[in-house]
N, C-alpha and C positions, 0 to 999 in steps of 0.2 A: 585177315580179321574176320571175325565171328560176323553175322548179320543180325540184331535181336529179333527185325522182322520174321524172320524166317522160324527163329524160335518161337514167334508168338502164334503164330501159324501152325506151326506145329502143334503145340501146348491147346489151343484152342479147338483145331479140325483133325480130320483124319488125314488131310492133305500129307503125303511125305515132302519134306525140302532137305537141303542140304546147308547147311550154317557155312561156310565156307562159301566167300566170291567168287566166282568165275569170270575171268577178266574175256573178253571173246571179240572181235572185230566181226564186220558185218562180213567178210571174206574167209571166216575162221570156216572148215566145212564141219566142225560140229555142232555150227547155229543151229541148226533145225534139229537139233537135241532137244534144247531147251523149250520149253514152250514159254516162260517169260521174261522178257527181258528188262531190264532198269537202264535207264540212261540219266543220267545228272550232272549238273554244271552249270557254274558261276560264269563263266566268259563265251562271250562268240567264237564259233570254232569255225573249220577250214568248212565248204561246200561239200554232203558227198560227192561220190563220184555218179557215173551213169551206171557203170557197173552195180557200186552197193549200192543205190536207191531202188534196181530192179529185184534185186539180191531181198532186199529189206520189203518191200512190196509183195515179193512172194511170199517170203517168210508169216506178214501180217494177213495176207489172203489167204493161207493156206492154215490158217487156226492162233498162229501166235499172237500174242500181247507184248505190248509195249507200254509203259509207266517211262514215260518223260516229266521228270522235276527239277525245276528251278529252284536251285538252294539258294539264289541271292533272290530271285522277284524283283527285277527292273522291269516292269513294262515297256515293250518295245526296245527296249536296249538289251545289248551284250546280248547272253543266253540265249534270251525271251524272243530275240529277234534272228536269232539264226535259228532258234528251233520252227518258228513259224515261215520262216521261208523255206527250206528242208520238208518240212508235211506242205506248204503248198506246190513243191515239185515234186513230193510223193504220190499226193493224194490232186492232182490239179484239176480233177471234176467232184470233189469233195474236199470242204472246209472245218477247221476246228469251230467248232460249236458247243455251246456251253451245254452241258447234259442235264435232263428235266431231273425235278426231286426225286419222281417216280422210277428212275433209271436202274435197271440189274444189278448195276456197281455201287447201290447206293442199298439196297437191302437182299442181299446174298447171304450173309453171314450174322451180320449186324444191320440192324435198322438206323440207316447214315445222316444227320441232319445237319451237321456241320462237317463244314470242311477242316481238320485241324492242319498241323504244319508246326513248323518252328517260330514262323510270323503267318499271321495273314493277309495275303497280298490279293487274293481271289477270295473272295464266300462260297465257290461254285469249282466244279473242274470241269474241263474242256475235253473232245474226244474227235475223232473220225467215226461216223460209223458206213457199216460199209454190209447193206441191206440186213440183216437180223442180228449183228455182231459190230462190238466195239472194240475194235483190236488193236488202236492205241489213244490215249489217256494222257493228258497233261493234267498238270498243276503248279502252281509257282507257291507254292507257301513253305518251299522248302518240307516236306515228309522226310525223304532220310536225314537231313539234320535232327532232326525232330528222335528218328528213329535210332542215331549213333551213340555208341557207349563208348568211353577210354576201356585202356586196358584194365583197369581198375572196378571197372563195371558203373560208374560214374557218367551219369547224363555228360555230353561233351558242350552242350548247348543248352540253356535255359527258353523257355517257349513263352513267347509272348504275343497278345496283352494275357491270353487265357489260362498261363501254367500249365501244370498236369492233365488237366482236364482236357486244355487244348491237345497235348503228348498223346492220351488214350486218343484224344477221337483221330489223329495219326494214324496210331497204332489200327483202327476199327477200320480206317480205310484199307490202309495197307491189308491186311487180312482177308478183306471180302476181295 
């Protein structure tokens, strides 16, 4: 399936992407191709292992990004709570912390004041940083929901409480 993000990215910067998914495991050895990765999901998942959390660790110190999104937004449940136990064994001398208005991710492309999503379950996104770099990035407000079309090119999800407008400012994170 197509990504629009990546169309929009396109269409907007000089950035090149690729519209096409690239499914990858943390074990995959063409990881450190990519320089960004998407991770998303509804349910708690299995612990990595020691292997990929070193694997994933280098990957983020050595230049990559990472965009972790919770498409459902439980606080503390499911997702939300396995993805913050996973970055507190990645990251275990450094915590998610909510990122200041002022932050790089917040006016790179776009000047970011709101957080959009498909819901808003945070006003704010979270990150690791790791001395002049933030190489990975939560958010629970559901973005790719936010950002998925059917085959028909039809929103798959309507964006609430803020509609479209919520969708764009989505889309303006996603991009920067």
């Amino acid at each position: 399936a197509t990504m629009p993000l990546m169309q929009e990215v396109r269409l907007r910067t000089s950035v090149e992407t690729r519209d096409e998914r690239q499914g990858l495991t943390l074990r995959d050895p063409a990881l450190f191709a990519y320089p960004f990765l998407y991770m998303t999901g509804e349910r708690g998942f299995e612990p990595f292992s020691d292997e990929e959390l070193e694997i994933l660790r280098r990957y983020l110190l050595f230049g990559g990004l990472l965009l972790i999104d919770d498409a459902r937004g439980n606080k503390g449940r499911d997702f939300d709570a396995s993805v913050r136990q996973e970055v507190a064994r990645l990251f275990p001398d450094r915590a998610l912390k909510i990122l200041p208005p002022d932050h790089t991710v917040f006016r790179t492309f776009y000047l970011i004041r709101t957080i959009g999503g498909v819901r808003v379950v945070n006003p704010y996104l979270e990150g690791v940083q790791v001395e002049d770099r933030t190489p990975l990035l939560y958010c629970q407000n559901g973005l790719g929901v936010a950002w998925e079309r059917d085959y028909l090119g039809h929103w798959v999800a309507a964006c609430h409480p803020g509609g479209e407008a919520q969708r764009l400012e989505a889309f303006k994170l996603g991009v920067n």
